[in-house]
Every structure is written in C-alpha cells, then in structure tokens.
C-alpha positions as CSV (number, residue, x, y, z in Angstrom):
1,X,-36.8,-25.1,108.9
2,X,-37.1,-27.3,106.0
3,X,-34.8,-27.1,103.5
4,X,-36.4,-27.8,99.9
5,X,-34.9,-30.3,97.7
6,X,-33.5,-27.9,95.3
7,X,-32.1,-24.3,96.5
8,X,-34.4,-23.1,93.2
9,X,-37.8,-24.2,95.0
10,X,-37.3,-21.8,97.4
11,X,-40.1,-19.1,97.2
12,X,-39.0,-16.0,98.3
13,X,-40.1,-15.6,101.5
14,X,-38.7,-18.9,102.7
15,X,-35.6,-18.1,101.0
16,X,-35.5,-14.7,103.1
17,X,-36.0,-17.0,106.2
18,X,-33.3,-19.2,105.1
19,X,-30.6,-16.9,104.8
20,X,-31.2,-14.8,107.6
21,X,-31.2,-18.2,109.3
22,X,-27.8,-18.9,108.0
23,X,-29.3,-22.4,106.4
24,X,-28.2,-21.4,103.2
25,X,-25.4,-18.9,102.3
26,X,-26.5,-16.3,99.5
27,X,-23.3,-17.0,97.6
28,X,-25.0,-20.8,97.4
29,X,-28.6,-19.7,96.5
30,X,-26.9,-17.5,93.9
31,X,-25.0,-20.5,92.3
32,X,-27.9,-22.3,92.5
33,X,-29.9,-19.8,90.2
34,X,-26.8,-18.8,87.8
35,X,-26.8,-22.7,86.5
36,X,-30.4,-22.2,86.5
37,X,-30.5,-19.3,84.5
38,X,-27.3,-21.1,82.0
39,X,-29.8,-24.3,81.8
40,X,-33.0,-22.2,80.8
41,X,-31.4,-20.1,77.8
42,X,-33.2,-22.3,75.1
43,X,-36.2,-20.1,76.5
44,X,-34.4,-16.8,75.8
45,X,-36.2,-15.1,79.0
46,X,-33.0,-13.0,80.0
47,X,-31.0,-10.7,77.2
48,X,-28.1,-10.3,79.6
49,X,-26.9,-12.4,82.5
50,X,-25.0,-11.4,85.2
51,X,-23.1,-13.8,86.7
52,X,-20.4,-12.1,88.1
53,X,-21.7,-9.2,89.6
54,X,-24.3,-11.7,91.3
55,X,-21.5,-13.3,92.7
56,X,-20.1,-10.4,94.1
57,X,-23.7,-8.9,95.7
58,X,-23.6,-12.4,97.1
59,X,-20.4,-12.0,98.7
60,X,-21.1,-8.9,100.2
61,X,-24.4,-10.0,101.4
62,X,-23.1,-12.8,103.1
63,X,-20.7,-10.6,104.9
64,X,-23.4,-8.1,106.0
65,X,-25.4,-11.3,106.9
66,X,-22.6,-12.2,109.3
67,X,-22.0,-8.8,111.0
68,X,-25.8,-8.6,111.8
69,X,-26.5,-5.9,108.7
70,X,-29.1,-7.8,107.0
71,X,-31.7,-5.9,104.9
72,X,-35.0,-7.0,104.1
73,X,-33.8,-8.9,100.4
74,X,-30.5,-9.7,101.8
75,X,-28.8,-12.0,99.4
76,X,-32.4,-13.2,97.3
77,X,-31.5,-13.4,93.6
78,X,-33.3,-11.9,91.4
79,X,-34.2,-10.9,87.6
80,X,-34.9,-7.8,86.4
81,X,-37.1,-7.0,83.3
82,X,-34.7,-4.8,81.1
83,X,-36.7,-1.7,81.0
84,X,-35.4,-0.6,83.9
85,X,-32.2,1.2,83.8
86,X,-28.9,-0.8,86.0
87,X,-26.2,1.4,86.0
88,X,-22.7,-0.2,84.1
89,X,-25.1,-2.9,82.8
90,X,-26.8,-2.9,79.1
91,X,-30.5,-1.7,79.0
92,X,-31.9,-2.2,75.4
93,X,-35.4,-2.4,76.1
94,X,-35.6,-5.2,73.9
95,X,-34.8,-2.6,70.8
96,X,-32.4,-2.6,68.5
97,X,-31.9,1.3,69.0
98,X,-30.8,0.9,72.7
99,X,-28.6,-2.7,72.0
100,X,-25.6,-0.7,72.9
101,X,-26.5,1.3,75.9
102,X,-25.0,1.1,78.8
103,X,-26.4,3.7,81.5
104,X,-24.3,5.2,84.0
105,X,-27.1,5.7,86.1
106,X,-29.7,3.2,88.5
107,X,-33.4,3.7,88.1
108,X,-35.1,4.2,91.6
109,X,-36.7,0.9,91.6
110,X,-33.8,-1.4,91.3
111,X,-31.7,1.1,93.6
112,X,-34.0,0.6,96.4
113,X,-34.0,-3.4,95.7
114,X,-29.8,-3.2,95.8
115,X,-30.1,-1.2,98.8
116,X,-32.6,-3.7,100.6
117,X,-29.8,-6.4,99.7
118,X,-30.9,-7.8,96.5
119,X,-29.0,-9.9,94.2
120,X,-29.1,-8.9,90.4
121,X,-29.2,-12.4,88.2
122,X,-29.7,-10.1,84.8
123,X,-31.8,-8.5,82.6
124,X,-34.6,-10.3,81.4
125,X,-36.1,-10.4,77.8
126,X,-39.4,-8.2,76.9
127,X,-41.5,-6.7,74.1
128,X,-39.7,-4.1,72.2
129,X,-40.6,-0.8,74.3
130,X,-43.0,-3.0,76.6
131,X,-45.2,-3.2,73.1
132,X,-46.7,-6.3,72.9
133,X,-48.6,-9.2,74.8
134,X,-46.9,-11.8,73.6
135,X,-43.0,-11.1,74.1
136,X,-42.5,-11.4,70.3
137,X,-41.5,-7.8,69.3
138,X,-38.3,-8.0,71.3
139,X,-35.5,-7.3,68.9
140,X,-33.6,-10.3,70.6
141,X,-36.2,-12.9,69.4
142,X,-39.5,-14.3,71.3
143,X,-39.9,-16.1,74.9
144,X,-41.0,-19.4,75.2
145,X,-43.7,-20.1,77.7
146,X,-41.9,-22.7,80.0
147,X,-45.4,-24.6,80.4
148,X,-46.5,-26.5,77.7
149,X,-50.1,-28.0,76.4
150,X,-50.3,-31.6,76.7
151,X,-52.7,-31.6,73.9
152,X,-50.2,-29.5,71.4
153,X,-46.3,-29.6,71.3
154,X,-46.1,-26.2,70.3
155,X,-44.0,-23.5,72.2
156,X,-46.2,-21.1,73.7
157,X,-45.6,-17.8,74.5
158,X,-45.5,-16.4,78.0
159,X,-47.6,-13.5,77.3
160,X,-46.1,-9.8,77.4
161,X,-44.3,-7.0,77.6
162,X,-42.8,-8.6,80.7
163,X,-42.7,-12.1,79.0
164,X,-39.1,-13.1,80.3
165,X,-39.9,-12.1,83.9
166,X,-42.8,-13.7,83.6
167,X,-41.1,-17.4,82.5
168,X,-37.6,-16.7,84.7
169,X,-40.2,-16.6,87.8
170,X,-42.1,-20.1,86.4
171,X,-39.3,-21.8,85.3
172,X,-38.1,-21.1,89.0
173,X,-34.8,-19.7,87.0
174,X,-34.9,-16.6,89.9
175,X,-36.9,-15.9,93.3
176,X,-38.5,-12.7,91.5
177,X,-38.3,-10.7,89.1
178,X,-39.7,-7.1,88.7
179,X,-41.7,-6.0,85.6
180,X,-43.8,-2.8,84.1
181,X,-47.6,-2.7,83.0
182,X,-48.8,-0.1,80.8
183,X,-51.8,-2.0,79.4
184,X,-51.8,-5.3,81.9
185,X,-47.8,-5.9,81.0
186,X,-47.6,-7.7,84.3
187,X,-50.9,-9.2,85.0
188,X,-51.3,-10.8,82.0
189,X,-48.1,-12.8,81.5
190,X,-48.7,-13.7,85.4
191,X,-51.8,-15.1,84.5
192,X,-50.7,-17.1,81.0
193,X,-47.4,-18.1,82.8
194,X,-48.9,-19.6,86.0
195,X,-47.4,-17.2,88.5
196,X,-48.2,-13.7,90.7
197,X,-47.9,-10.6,89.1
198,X,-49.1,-7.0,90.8
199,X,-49.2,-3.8,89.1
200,X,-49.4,-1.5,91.7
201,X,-51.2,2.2,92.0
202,X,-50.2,4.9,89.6
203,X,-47.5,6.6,91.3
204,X,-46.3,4.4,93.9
205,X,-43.5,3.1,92.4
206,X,-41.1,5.9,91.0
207,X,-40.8,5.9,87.3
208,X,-37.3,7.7,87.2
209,X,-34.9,5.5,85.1
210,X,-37.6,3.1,83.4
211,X,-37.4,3.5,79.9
212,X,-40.6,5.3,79.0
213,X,-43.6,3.7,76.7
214,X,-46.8,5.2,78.2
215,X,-45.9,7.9,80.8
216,X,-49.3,8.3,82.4
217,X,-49.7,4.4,82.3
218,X,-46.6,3.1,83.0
219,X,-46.1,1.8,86.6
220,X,-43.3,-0.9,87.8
221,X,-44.5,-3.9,90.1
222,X,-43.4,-7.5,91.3
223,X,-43.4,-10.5,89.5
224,X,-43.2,-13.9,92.3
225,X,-44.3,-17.3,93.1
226,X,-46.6,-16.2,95.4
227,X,-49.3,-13.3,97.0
228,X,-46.7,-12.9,100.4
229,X,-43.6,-12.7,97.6
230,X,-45.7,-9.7,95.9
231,X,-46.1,-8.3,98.9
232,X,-42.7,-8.5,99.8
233,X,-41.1,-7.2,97.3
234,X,-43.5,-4.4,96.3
235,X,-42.4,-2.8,100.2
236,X,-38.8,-2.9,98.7
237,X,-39.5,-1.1,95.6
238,X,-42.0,1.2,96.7
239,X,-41.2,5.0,97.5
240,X,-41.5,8.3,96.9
241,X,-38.9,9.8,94.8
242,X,-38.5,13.5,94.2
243,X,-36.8,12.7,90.3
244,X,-40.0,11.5,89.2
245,X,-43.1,14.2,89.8
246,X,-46.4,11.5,90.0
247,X,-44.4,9.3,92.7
248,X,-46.8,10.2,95.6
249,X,-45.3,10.6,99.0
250,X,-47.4,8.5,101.0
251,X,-46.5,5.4,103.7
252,X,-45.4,2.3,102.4
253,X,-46.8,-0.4,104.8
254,X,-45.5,-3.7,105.7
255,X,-48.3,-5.5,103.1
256,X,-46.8,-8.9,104.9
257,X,-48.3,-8.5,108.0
258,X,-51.7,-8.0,106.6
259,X,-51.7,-10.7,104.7
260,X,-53.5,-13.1,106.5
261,X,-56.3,-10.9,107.9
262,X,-58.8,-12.7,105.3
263,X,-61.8,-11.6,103.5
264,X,-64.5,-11.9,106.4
265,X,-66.5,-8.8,105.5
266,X,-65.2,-7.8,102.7
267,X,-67.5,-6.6,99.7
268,X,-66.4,-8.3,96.2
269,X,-67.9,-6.6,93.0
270,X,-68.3,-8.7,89.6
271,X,-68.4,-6.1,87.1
272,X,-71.1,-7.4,84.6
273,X,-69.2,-5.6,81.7
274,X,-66.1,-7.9,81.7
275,X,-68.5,-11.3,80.6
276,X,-67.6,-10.9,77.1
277,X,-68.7,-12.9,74.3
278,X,-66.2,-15.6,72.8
279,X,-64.3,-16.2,76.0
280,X,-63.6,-19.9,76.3
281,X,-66.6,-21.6,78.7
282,X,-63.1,-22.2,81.5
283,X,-62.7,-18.6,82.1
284,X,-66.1,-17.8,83.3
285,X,-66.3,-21.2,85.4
286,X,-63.0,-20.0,86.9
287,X,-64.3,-16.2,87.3
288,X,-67.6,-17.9,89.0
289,X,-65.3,-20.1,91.0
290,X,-63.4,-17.8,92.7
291,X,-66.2,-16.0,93.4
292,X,-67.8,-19.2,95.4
293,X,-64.5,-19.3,97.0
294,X,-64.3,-15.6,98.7
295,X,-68.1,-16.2,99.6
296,X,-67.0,-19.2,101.4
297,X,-64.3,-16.8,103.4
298,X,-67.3,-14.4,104.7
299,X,-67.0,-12.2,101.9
300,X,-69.9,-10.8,100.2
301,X,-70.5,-10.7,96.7
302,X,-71.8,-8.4,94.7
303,X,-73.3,-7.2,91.5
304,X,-71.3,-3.9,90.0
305,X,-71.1,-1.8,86.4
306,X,-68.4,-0.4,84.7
307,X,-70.5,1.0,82.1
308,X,-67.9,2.5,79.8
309,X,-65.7,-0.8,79.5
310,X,-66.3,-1.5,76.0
311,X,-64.4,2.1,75.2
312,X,-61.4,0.6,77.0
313,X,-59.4,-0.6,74.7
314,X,-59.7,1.9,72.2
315,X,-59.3,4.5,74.4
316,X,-56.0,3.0,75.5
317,X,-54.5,1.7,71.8
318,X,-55.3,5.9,71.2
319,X,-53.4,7.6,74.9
320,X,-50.9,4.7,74.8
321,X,-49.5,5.3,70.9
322,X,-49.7,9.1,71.3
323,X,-47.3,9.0,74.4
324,X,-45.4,6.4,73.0
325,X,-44.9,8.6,69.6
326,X,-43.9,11.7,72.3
327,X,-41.5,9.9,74.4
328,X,-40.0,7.9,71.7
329,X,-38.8,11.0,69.9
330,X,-35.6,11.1,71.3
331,X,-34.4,7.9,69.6
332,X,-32.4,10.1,66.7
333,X,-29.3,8.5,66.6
334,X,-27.6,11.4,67.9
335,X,-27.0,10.8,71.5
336,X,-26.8,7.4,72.4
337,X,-28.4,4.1,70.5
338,X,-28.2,2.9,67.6
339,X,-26.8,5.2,64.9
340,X,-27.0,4.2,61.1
341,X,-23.9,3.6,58.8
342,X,-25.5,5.4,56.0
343,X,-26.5,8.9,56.4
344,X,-25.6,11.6,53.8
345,X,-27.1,14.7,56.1
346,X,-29.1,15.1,59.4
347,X,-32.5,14.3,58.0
348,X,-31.1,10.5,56.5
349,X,-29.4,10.3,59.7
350,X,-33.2,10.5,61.9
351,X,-34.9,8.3,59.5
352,X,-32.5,5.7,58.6
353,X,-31.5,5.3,62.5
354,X,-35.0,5.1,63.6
355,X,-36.2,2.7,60.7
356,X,-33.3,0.2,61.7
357,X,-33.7,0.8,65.1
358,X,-37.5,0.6,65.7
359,X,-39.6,-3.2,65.4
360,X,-42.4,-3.1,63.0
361,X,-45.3,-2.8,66.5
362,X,-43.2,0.1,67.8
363,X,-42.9,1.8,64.0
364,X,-47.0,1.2,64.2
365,X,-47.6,2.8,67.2
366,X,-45.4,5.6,66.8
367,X,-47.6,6.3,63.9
368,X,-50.9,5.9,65.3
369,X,-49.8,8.3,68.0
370,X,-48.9,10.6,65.5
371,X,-51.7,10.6,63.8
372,X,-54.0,10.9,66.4
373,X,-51.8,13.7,67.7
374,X,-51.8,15.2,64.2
375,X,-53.6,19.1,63.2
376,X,-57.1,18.0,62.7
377,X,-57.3,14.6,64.5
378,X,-56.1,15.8,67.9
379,X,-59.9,16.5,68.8
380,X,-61.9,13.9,67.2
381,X,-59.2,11.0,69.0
382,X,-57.1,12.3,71.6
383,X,-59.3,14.6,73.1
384,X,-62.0,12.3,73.1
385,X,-59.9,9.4,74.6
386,X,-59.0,11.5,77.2
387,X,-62.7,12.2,78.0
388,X,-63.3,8.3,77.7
389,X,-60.4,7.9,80.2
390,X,-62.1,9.9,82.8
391,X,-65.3,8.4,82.4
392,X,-63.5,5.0,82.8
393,X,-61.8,6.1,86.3
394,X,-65.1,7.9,87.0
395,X,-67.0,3.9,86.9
396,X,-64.6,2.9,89.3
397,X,-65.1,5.4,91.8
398,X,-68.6,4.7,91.7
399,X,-68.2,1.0,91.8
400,X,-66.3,1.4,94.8
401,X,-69.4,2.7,96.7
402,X,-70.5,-0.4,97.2
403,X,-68.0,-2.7,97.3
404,X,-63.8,-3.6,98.6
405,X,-62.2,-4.6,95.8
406,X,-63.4,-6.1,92.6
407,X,-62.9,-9.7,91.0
408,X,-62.6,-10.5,87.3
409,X,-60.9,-12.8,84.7
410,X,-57.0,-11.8,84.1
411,X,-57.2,-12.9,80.2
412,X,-59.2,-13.6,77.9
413,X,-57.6,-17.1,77.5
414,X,-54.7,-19.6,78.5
415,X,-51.0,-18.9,76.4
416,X,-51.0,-18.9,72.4
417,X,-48.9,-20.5,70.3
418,X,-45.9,-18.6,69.1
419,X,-46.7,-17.0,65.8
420,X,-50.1,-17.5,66.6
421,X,-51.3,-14.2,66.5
422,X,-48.8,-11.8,65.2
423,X,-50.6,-11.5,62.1
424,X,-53.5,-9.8,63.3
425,X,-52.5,-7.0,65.5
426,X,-56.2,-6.6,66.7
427,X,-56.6,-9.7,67.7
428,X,-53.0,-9.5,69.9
429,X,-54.6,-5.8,71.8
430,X,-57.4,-7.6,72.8
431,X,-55.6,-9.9,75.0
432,X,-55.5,-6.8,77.2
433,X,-59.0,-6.1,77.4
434,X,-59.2,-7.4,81.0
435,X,-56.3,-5.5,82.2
436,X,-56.3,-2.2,80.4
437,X,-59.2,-0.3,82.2
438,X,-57.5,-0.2,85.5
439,X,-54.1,1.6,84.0
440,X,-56.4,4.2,82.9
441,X,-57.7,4.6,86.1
442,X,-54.4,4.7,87.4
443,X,-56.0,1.4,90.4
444,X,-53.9,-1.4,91.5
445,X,-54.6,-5.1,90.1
446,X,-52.9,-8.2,91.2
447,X,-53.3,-11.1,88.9
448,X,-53.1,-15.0,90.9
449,X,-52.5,-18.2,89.4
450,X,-56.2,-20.2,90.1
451,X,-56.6,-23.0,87.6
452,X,-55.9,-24.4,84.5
453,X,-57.7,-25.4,81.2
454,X,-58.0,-28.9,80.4
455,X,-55.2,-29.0,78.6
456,X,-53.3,-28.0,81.6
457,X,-52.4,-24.4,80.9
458,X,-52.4,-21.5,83.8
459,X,-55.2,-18.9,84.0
460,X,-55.8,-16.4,86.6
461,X,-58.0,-14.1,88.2
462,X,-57.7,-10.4,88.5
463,X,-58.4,-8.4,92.1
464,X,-58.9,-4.5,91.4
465,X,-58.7,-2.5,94.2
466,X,-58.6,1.3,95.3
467,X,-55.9,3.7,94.9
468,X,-53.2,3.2,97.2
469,X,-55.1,0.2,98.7
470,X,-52.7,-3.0,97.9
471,X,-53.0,-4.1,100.9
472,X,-56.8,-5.0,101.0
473,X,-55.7,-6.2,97.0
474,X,-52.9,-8.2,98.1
475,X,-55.5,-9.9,101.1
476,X,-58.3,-11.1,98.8
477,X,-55.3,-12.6,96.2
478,X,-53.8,-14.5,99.1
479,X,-57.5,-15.5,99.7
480,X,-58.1,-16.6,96.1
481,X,-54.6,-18.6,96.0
482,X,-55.1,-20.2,99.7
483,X,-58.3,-21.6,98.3
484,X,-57.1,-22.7,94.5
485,X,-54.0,-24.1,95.9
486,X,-52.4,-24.3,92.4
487,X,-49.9,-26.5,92.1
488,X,-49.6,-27.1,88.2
489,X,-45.3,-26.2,87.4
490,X,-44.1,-26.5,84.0
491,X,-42.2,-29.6,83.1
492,X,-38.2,-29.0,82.1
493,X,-39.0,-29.6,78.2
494,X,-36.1,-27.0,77.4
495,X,-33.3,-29.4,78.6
496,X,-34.2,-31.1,75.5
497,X,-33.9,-28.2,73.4
C-alpha cells in the first residue's frame, strides 16, 4: 500500500485499509488531523475541538487494533456536525440558547460510530437550528468556504446547515464528517464545497438525540471525500432504534460491495420540472453532461415529470417553520439553555430567554410556523401544505415506474459570497429548490462533486432514488464521480489569515 504524502490525504477508505494494515497507527492519523483542525480555525468550521478525547479513542483503538478487535471505523477521525448530541461534550446547535449544554446522553448515530471505532475530532459549526443555507445564522459566527474564486477574493460560504462539516471534509481537516438535511442541509453544502454528501431515506438513520428542527424532515447522513466513503460510513450509522418511532427496522447492507456493479441497465429519469429559468448556462451543461456520461455506462435515459415541483418550496418554508415553532417550544429558559439575567416573573423569563437566545432566521421561522399553525390559518396553509406534500411524494412514485433513479442539478449555483444574500431571505430558500422535494418525500439523494464553473468553483449533481434504495443511489454517484474525475481541492488561503 501506498502511503500518501500527507496522513490528511487519506480518504477514508484508504485510511481504514491503512490502519488495519498497521501502516499508520490511529494515534498518528489523529495527530495528523488535530494540527489540522488547529491550522484551519481562521475558517471557524468546528465550535468545539476535541483534542484530548481524540487522543484517548486513538489509544484505545490502537490497542483493540493490536489484539485483533478492530471494528469497521477503527481509529478514522472524524467531525461531527453539532446537532447531534455527544454525551460530556457541549451541543449548542449553533444557538445561543444551547451554548452551555452539556448532554449526559449520546445520540444513536454517533453511538453506533464510537462503537464501530470512530475517533471524535469535535463538533463542527452549523446554521443556528440547521436554519440556513449558507452557515451564517450560527450564533458562533459564519464558515468560510475553504475554496475560493479565482476571479473574486471574497470568502465564500460553504453552503448550509451543515456548512462546517461540509468545509472540515474539503479542507481535508477530518476523514468525515456526519451532517443533517431537512431541506438539502447535506447535499447542498456537498455540492458548493466540492465534496460527497448523502442524505439518506426518512427513517433509516435514528433521530434520537439530534436536536430537532423539522421532525418529519430531518434525517442524519455522511459527509466524505468520496461515493465508497458515503457508503461506508452510512453502514456505521445506520440502524433501527426503538427510542426513535420512524427508524424502520429493515437490513442495513454492506453499500461497499455494491459499489462497483455500474449502471449497465439502469433507467435514469431527467425530471423536466427542475430546468428552471435563471440558472447559470454551467449547471444545465453539467446536468446534460452527466447525463452523456451514465449513457455512455449502458444506462438509459429518460424523460420524467414531477409535475407539482414548483409547490416545493413553499410547501416546505410552510411544514418546515410549523415544526420548527412546535419543537422549538421547549427553549424557555427553565430547564437547561440559556436563561436571561433579567426576568421580574415567569412570562419576562420565556420571552426575554428566548429573544436572547434565538438568531433573527430562527425568531422568523418560529413565527411563520406559528402563524400558519394559528386559529384560522391552519387550513388555508398547513393543511394545504400537507396535501401539496403528498402530491409531491405521489410524482415520485409515479416517476419511478419508469425509471432507477433520477438525475438532477444539486444547486442552483456555485458558493456565494459571505453576506451576499442574507438580506433577502427569499432569495437564500431558493438555494434549496433542488433539494427540498425529496425530504418531503421522505427519498434518498446523494449529491457528487462533477465540475466546476469557470471561475473554478465546485458544483454537483443530485441522484434521487427509491425509498430504502441507497444502494442503487450510491452506484449511479460512483458512476457519475468515476466519469468526472474531479480533482479541483481548495488552495490553503487560511494560513494567511
């Protein structure tokens, strides 16, 4: 085996090889990543590091290396998008109203990653409550896009919720890094960031100690270098979990060893709906691109519709907000969080904690979903939403008659400039309008890095599958990235930060 020239090249699948080969101790690749991670902060992509607790998971994974014990992560570092709950370690959800809580509990998802040997590098930087696509509502400041134009020096952000995952996996600062999508929170800072990002079916990841946005949206998913690290990972984190209700107890295959099995045969559908006027000329000669390229595999491609798109992102900036305003009700500033200073009787004490707490996109959402929730709205928005949202899923089903999986633009465009866009909240949402149709569907979609614009900033392309099918997903991706071969990594500009 090769060794690369840096222990931080590694992907994670040849770092998996390497350790179990004994090339490389995990204690080493762990050192390797903590200077990393030290070297990267200009890019604020983590809120908390953990250096010493890496150090120990090293240690102990080294020793279980040695007695034969390996699991399938044994000693691979990684980051972890701080939504999800680590017990002993500070989960904020990149709010002000959780910057002091420390659970004593371990969501599912980073529980099954410990106990498949994983190494935890830290918590990485996000949206505030996963709202945003842009990483610029965390309380702890905005990401910076490690790529950057070579037309425009400014920093660029690194798209969002999962917007430090998304930059600590292209800056190289850890192997992988795990993430939530509610709206495209994975797929679309993959795509803008130059890197893989899968959001997996509704339900096959457990949801128990995530910090809830969207609860019928929400789904947790890997964030890696490449397709065979997505599948990789998403084995590990994957399970049924009788704490959370819509995990669905069904197999878990090794997505791996299917990888290579190609697209001979297989059926591509281009919905029609998702060519939308104003999208820069690149992303339809990309979209057209990689459909050349599956053809040129043996699949076939074909025409589809998804006929209720254009209700997509309405109907999801309606379900989204009204969860969001239900599950964020129990930030009171009685139990845990942020608790204000000035409170003269119960009533100050909810609104004065939760108006110091909460970002101004979180303090607009909880309001939208209140008011669509409200006595007299509930049916003209909610209800009606939720009608849209079947229709939506409805397309799919239909769609899937006549073809495998389906192939569309991730974004609607290559990374903004920070501060670009927060203005105009409208013009932020429809960043997602790619991405958004296949949460309401509850549908896997896997997001691949496949070109760059001409200013040399990642896009991607989008592979939608059927429910519970990721590996057939995960087959055409590796298909699209074996034939793009992108090779574009961003260039160290932070050193000089």
């Amino acid at each position: 085996m090769t060794l690369p020239a840096a222990p931080t090249d590694f992907t994670l699948a040849e770092a998996r090889d390497a350790v179990r080969a004994r090339k490389i101790s995990s204690r080493d690749l762990t050192e390797a990543f903590i200077a990393a991670v030290e070297d990267a902060r200009p890019l604020n992509a983590f809120v908390t590091e953990t250096p010493e607790r890496a150090l120990a998971m090293a240690k102990a994974s080294d020793a279980r290396i040695a007695r034969g014990e390996a699991g399938p992560l044994e000693g691979l570092p990684l980051a972890i998008k701080d939504l999800f709950c680590t017990r002993g370690v500070r989960t904020t959800a990149g709010s002000n109203i959780l910057s002091n809580f420390v659970p004593p509990y371990e969501s599912t998802v980073t529980q099954n990653l410990w106990d498949a040997g994983a190494v935890m590098l830290g918590k990485t930087n996000m949206d505030e409550f996963a709202m945003g696509s842009s990483n610029e509502t965390s309380h702890f400041g905005p990401v910076f896009n490690p790529h950057r134009s070579r037309a425009l020096n400014a920093k660029l952000v690194p798209g969002g919720s999962s917007g430090g995952s998304a930059a600590a996996v292209s800056g190289s600062f850890c192997l992988a890094a795990t993430g939530t999508d509610t709206g495209g929170s994975i797929r679309q800072p993959a795509a803008v960031s130059g890197i893989v990002g899968l959001k997996p079916t509704y339900g096959r990841c457990s949801r128990y100690g995530i910090v809830a946005f969207a609860s019928s949206l929400d789904q947790a998913g890997p964030m890696t270098r490449t397709v065979r690290d997505a599948a990789i990972l998403l084995r590990a984190m994957a399970s049924v979990d009788p704490r959370d209700s819509t995990s669905v107890d069904l197999p878990v295959p090794d997505y791996e060893a299917a990888l290579e099995a190609g697209v001979k045969g297989l059926r591509i559908g281009i919905p029609k709906e998702y060519r939308i006027d104003g999208a820069p000329p690149e992303i339809d000669a990309l979209w057209s691109k990689g459909a050349e390229w599956l053809k040129a595999q043996g699949a076939e491609i074909v025409e589809v519709s998804l006929l209720h798109t254009i209700y997509a992102l309405p109907t999801y900036y309606i379900v989204a907000p009204a969860e969001a305003s239900s599950n964020l009700a129990r930030y009171d500033g009685v139990r845990f969080g942020h608790r204000t200073a000035h409170a003269h009787d119960i009533t100050e004490l909810y609104e004065k904690s939760r108006a110091e707490g909460f970002g101004a996109e979180v303090q607009r959402r909880i309001l939208i979903g209140t008011y669509v929730l409200s006595s007299g709205y509930y049916d003209a928005y909610y209800l009606r939403a939720q009608k849209l949202r079947s229709l939506i899923a409805r397309d799919f089903t239909q769609a899937f008659e006549s073809c495998d999986v389906l192939l569309t633009p991730a974004t609607p465009g290559p990374a903004f400039a920070v501060g670009e866009k927060t203005a105009d909240p409208v013009s932020m949402y429809l960043n997602d309008v790619f991405t958004v149709t296949v949460n309401l569907a509850g549908l896997p979609g896997l997001s691949v890095p496949a070109g760059t614009t001409q200013d040399g900033l990642p896009l991607g392309l989008q592979i939608i599958g059927k429910a519970f099918d990721e590996a057939t997903v995960l087959r055409a991706g590796r298909a699209v990235e074996l034939a793009a071969n992108f090779t574009a990594r961003p260039m160290p500009w932070w050193r000089a930060a």
